[in-house]
N, C-alpha and C positions, 0 to 999 in steps of 0.2 A: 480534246473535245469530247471524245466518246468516256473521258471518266466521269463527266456529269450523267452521265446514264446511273449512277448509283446512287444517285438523289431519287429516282423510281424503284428501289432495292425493296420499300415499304410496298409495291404492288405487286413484283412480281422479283424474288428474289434470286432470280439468275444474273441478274444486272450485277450485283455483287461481283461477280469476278472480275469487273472493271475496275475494280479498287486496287487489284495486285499488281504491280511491275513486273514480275515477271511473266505473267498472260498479257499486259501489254506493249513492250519488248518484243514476244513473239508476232503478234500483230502489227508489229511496227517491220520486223524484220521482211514477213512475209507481203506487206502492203508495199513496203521497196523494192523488194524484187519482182513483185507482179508488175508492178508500174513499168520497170526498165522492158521487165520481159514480152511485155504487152508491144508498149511504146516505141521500143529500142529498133527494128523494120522501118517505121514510119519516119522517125527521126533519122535514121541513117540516108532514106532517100531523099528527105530534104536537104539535107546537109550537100549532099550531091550536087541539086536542082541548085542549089546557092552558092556552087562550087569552094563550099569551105574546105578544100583538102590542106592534108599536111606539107609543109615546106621541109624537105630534107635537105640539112647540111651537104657540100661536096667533097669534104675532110672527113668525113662519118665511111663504115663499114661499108664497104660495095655492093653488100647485099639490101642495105636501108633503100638505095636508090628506088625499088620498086613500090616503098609506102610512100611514094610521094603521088600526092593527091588522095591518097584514104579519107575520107572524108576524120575533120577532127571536132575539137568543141563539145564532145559529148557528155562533157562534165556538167553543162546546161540541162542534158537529162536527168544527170547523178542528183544535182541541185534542187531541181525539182520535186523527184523521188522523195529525196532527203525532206526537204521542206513539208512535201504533203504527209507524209507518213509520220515526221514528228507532232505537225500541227494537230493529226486526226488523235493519237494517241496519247500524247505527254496532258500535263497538266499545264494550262494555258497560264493557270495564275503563279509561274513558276519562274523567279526572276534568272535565276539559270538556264533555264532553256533558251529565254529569249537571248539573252546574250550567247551561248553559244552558236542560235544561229545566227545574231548579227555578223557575229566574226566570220563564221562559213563564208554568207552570203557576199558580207566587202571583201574577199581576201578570193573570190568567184569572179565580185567585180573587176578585181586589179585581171585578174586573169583573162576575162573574157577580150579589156581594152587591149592585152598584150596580142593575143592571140587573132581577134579580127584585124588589129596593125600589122602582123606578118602577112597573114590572107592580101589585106588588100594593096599591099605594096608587092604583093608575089617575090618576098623574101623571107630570111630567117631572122628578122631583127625586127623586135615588137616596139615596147617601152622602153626606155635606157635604163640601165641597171641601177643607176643612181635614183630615178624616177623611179620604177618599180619597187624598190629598198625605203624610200623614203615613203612610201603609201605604205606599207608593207607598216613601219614602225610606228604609222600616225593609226593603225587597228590595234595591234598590239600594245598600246601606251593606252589607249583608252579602256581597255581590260584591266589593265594593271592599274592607272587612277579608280575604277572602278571598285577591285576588290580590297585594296589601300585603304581608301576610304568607309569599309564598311565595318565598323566598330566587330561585328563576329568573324571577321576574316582575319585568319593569323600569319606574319610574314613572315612566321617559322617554317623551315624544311623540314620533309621526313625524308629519311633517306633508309634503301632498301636494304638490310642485313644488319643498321643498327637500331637499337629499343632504344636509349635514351639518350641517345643524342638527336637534337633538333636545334640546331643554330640558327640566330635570330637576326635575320639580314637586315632589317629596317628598313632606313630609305631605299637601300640597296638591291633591295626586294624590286624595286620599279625597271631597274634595267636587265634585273635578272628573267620577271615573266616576258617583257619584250625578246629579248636574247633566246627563251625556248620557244615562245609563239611563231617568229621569226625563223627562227632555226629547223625549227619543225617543216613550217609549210616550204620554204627551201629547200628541206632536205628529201622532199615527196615529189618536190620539181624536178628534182635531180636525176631522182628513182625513174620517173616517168619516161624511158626510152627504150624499151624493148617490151613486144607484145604483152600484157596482162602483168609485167613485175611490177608494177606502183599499187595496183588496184589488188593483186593477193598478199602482201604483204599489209598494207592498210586494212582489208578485210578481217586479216588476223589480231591486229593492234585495236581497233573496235571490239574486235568480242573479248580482248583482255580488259581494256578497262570500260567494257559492260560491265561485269562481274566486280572492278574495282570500284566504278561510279556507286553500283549496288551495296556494296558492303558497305562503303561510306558514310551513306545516307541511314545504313541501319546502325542505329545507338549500340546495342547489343551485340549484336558482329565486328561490327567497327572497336568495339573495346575487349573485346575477346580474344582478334586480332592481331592490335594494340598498333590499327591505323588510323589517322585522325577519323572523326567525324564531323560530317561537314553537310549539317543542316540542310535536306532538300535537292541533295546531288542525287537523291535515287534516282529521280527521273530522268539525270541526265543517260540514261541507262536503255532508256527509250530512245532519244539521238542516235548513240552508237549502235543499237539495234536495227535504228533506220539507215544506218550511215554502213553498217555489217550486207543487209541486204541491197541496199543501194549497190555496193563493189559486188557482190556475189552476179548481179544482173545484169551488170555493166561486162563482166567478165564472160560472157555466154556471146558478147560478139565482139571481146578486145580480144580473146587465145588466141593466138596464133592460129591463121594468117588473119589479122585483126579485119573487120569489117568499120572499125570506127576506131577513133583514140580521143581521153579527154580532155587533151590540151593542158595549158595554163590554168584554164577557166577551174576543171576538175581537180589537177596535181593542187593549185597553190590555196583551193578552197578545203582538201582533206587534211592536208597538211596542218592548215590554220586552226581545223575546228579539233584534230586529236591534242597540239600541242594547250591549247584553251583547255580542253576537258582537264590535260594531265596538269595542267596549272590549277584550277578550281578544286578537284579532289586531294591536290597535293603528294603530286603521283609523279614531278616532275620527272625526278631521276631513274624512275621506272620508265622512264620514256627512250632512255640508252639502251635500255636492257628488251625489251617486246620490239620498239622499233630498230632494231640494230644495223638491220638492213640498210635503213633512210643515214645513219649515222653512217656507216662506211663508205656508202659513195658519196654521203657530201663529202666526210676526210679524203678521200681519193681525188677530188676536185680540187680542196684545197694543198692538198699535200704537193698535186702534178706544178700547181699552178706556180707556188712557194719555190720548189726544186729549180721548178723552171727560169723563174726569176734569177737565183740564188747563182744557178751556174753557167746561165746565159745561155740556155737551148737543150740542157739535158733534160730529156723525161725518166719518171720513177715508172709507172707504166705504158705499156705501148699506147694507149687511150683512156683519157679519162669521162665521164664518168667511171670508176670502175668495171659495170659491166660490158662495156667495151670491150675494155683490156683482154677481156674472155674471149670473145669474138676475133678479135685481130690474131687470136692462137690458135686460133681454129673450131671453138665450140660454136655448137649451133644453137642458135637463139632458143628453139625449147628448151634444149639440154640447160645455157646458163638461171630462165627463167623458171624451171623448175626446183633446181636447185638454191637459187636463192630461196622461191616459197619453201624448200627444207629448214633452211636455216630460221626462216622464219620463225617455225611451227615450233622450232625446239627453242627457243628465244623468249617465246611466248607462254611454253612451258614453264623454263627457266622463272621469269616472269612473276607469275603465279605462284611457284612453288617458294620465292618473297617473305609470301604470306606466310609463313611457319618458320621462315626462317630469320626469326630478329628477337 
């Protein structure tokens, strides 16, 4: 909204720097985290007042017992933030933008029906896994008809560490962006059970493909690079800027001992909109490598589950999600929460440093 301020550039030429993405990124970053930071008091004592606290498993760590009733759902904040801060910033006539926050916002909706369904049954069983998976794939298919469809969208991969290899999926292309849309906001659901590990790690995967949405979108850096270019993704760069500050704000009353948690609502809507960005920009397989995090505990999930099937009751780790597994040995929730953000931050590097190497 505020880049039509540079249609007034002819009166008074400070409005000009509303033309750059990268001064509105920052604006976008800082207008997220004002919002939560503002908001995030008010919102946690309604949460209260409405008694949406969290349902703790009785199989889960013995120390979880005491986040039961923290108030949760605070992804509705996150949501918000997000939303205003891109609307105020991005470029409205930006048929990217919108679509990535459609996919936020329904993949927010799945989450928020999961999430009030626990609340008001005063259990830990929202949506049935089948129902939630089956909404989950009817957002995701409609991305992927969406970019299929658009004569400049190409169904080719880029893949990180090779220059010219780019294999050309075809139809094959439609169950593959479902498969990472999906797989994505799943794998951030997953993440989501101990104090601030979903929301710093996602923090950090925002500001990697800030810089990659950015390059993208510039012809000139993008083939310098020799990453695609993909008309109009700058701005998706302002999203993840809002989406960067959004977790940074949310994270000042999720640290430990959390005063709020985002629920459903938050995990399965950041999940949705980083695997969409890394779909759009053609970033998919870079999405292993920045999010690697969200990738080992969901394999940790699937691996416990598979094992356990396979030998009729044996587990690979003491608890799955992964970060469990920590806890049941004795580390204490900062300690594992921390250190995952380590791995993070060097992932992220990792990531990054892509960029020169292909």
């Amino acid at each position: 909204m505020l880049y039509w301020l540079t249609l007034l550039q002819a009166e008074f030429s400070g409005f000009n720097v509303f033309r750059y993405i990268t001064f509105r990124s920052v604006g976008a970053a800082v207008t997220a985290f004002v919002i939560l930071f503002l908001c995030g008091p008010r919102f946690i004592v309604l949460m209260r007042r409405l008694k949406f606290g969290q349902m703790v498993r009785d199989d889960g760590p013995a120390s979880h017992l005491a986040k039961q009733g923290v108030p949760t759902m605070g992804g509705l904040l996150m949501l918000a933030a997000i939303l205003v801060s891109t609307l105020l910033w991005a470029r409205l006539d930006s048929a990217l933008v919108w679509l990535v926050l459609g996919v936020t916002l329904f993949y927010g909706f799945i989450g928020a029906i999961d999430d009030y369904r626990k609340i008001s049954k005063k259990n830990c069983k929202g949506l049935s896994p089948r129902g939630k998976l089956l909404l989950q794939i009817i957002g995701a298919a409609a991305v992927a008809f969406y970019l299929f469809c658009d004569p400049q969208y190409s169904s080719r991969l880029s893949l990180p560490f090779f220059k010219n290899w780019h294999p050309d999926l075809g139809w094959f292309y439609l169950p593959f962006v479902v498969a990472v849309i999906v797989g994505a906001s799943n794998a951030v659901n997953l993440t989501d059970g101990l104090d601030g590990l979903a929301a710093g790690p996602a923090m950090i995967t925002a500001a990697v493909y800030l810089l990659f949405a950015y390059l993208a979108g510039h012809v000139v850096l993008a083939n310098y690079l020799d990453i695609p270019y993909i008309a109009g993704s700058g701005e998706l760069a302002i999203f993840c800027a809002a989406l960067f500050g959004s977790c940074l704000g949310f994270l000042w009353f999720n640290a430990y001992p959390a005063q709020i948690f985002m629920g459903d609502v938050g995990s399965l809507a950041l999940g949705g909109a980083i695997g969409t960005i890394a779909i759009i920009i053609k970033q998919e397989f870079l999405l292993a490598i920045v999010g690697g995090v969200f990738v080992m505990e969901a394999l940790s999930v699937i691996m416990q589950v598979g094992y356990f099937k396979a030998t009729h009751g044996k587990r690979i780790f003491l608890m799955a999600p992964f970060h469990h597994h920590f806890e049941k040995q004795g580390w204490h929730e900062q300690k594992v929460v921390v250190r995952f953000w380590i791995i993070s931050v060097v992932l992220g590097i990792i990531a990054i440093a892509t960029l020169k190497l292909r």
